[in-house]
RODO-2510 file (C-alpha; in nm, 4 decimals, decimal comma):
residues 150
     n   res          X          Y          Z
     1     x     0,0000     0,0000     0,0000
     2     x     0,1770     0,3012    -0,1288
     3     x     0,0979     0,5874     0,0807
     4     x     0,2782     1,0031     0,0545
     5     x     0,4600     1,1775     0,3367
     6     x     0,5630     1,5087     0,3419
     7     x     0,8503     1,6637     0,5002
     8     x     0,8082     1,9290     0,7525
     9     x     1,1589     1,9636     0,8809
    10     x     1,5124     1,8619     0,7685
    11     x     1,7571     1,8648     1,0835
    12     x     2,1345     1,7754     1,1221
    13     x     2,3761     1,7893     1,4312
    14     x     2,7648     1,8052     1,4389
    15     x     2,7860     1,5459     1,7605
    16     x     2,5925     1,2436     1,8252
    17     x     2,3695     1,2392     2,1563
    18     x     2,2012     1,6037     2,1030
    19     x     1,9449     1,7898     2,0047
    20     x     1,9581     1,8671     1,5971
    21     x     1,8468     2,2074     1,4475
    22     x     1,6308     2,2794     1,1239
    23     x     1,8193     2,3491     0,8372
    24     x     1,6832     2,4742     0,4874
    25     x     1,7952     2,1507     0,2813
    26     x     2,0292     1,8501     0,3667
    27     x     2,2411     1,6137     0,1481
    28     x     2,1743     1,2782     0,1552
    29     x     2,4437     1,0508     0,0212
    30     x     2,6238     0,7152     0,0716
    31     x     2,7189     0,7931     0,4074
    32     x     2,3982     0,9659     0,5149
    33     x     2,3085     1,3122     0,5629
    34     x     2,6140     1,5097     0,4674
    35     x     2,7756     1,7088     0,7780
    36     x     2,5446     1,5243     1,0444
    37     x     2,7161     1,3394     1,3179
    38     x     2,5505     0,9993     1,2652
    39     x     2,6624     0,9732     0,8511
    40     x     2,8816     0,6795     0,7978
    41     x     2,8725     0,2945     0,6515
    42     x     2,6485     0,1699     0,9294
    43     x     2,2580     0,1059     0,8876
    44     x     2,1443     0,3954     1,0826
    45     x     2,2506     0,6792     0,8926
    46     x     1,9023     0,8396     0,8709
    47     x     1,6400     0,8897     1,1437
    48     x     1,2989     0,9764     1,1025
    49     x     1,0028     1,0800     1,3336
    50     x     0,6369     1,1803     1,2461
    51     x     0,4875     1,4960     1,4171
    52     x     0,2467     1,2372     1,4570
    53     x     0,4509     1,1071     1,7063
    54     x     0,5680     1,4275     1,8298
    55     x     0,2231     1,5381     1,8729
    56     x     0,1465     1,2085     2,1136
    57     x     0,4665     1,3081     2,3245
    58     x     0,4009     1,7019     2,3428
    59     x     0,0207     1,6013     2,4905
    60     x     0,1660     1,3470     2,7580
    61     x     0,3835     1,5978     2,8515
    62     x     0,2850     1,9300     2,8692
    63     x     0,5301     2,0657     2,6589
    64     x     0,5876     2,1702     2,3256
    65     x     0,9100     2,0945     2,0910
    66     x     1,1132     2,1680     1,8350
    67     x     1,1298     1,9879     1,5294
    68     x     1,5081     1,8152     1,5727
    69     x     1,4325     1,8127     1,9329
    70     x     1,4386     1,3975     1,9736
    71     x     1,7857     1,4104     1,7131
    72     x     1,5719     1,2923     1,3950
    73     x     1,7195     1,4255     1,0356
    74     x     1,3705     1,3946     0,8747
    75     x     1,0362     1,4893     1,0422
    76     x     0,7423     1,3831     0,8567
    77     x     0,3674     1,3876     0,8621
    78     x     0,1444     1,1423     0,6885
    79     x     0,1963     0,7904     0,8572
    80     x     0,2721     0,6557     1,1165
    81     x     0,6407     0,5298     1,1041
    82     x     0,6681     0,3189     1,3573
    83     x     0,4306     0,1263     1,1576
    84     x     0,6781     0,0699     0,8769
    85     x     0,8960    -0,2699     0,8291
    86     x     1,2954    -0,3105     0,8032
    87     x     1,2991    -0,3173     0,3855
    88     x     1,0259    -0,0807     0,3208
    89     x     1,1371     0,2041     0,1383
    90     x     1,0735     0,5816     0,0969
    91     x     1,0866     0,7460    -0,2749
    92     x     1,0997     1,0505    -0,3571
    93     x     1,2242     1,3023    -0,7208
    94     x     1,5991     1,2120    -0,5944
    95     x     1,6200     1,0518    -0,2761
    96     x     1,5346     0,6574    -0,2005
    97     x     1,5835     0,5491     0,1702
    98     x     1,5343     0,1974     0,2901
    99     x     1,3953     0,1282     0,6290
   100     x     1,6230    -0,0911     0,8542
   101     x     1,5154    -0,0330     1,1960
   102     x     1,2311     0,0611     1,4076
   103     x     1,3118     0,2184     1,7428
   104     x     1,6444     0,1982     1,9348
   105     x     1,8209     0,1930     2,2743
   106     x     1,7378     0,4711     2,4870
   107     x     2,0375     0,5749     2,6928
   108     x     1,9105     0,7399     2,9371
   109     x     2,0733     1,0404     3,1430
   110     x     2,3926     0,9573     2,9626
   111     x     2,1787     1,1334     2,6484
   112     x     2,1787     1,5301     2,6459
   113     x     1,8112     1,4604     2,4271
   114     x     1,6530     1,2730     2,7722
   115     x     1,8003     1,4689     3,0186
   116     x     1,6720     1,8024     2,8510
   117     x     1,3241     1,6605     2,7715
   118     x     1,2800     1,3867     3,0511
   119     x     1,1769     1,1390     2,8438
   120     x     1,2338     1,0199     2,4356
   121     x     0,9904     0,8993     2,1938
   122     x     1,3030     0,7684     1,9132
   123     x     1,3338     0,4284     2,1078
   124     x     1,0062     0,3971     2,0647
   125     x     0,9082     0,5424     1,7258
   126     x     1,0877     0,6858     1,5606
   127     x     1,2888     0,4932     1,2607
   128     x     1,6180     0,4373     1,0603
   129     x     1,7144     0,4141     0,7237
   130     x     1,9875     0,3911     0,5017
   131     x     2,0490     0,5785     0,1862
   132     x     1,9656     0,3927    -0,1625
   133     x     1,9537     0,7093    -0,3823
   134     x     2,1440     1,0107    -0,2485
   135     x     1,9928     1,3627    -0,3424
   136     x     1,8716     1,7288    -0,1527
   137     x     1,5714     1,7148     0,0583
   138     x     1,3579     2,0219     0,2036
   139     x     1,0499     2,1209     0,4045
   140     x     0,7686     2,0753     0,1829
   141     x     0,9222     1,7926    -0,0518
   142     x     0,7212     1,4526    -0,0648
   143     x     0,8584     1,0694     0,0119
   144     x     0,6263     0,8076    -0,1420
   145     x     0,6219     0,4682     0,1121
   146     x     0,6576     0,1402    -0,0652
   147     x     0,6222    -0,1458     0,1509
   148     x     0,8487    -0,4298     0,1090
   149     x     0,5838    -0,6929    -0,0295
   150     x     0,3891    -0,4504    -0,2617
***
């Protein structure tokens, strides 16, 4: 079931374990996003989170965010990610990311992210990718979801 997400924010960070700020465009390419402390030949080089997600968190808590808040490159709205499978992919005019895991390890008060905001929804929901098709991605620009066995 192919589905359309749109991008609301694009975020990078120079050191792993903090908060990431919007940017106007990113680079995605072999390694990742381009200049953002989590690029490299591993299998998490992306993150994503939906505001949909974001939304859940900033009820619970009481508190609004900031897009990049939780570390995520790409913030989305459309879907719910955590819903997606490792092999699914995300297309869009020149990017194509592939899906390879769903949540991760929270580390606690040893993680600038949880001790700043208490708590973090990424182990939970948010998702990781690595990079297919490298190309520029912005606010506004569309990823269409393929699921693995469509």
């Amino acid at each position: 079931m192919q589905k359309i997400i749109k991008i609301v924010s694009v975020n990078i960070s120079e050191q792993k374990g903090t908060v990431k700020h919007p940017c106007d465009s990113i680079l995605l390419n072999s390694q990742g996003v381009e200049g953002d402390a989590h690029a490299g030949k591993w299998h998490r080089q992306v993150s994503l989170l939906g505001v949909e997600s974001i939304a859940r968190f900033e009820e619970q808590s009481g508190r609004k965010l900031h897009y990049g808040e939780f570390a995520e490159n790409i913030t989305t709205q459309g879907m719910e990610l955590y819903n997606t499978q490792p092999g699914d992919r995300f297309v869009g005019d020149e990017v194509e990311l592939e899906v390879t895991q769903i949540g991760k390890k929270c580390h606690g008060t040893a993680c600038a992210i949880f001790v700043e905001v208490g708590d973090c929804v990424m182990p939970r929901e948010g998702i990781f990718c690595k990079v297919i098709k490298g190309g520029r991605l912005a606010p506004g620009m569309e990823l269409t979801y393929f699921p693995k066995n469509s």
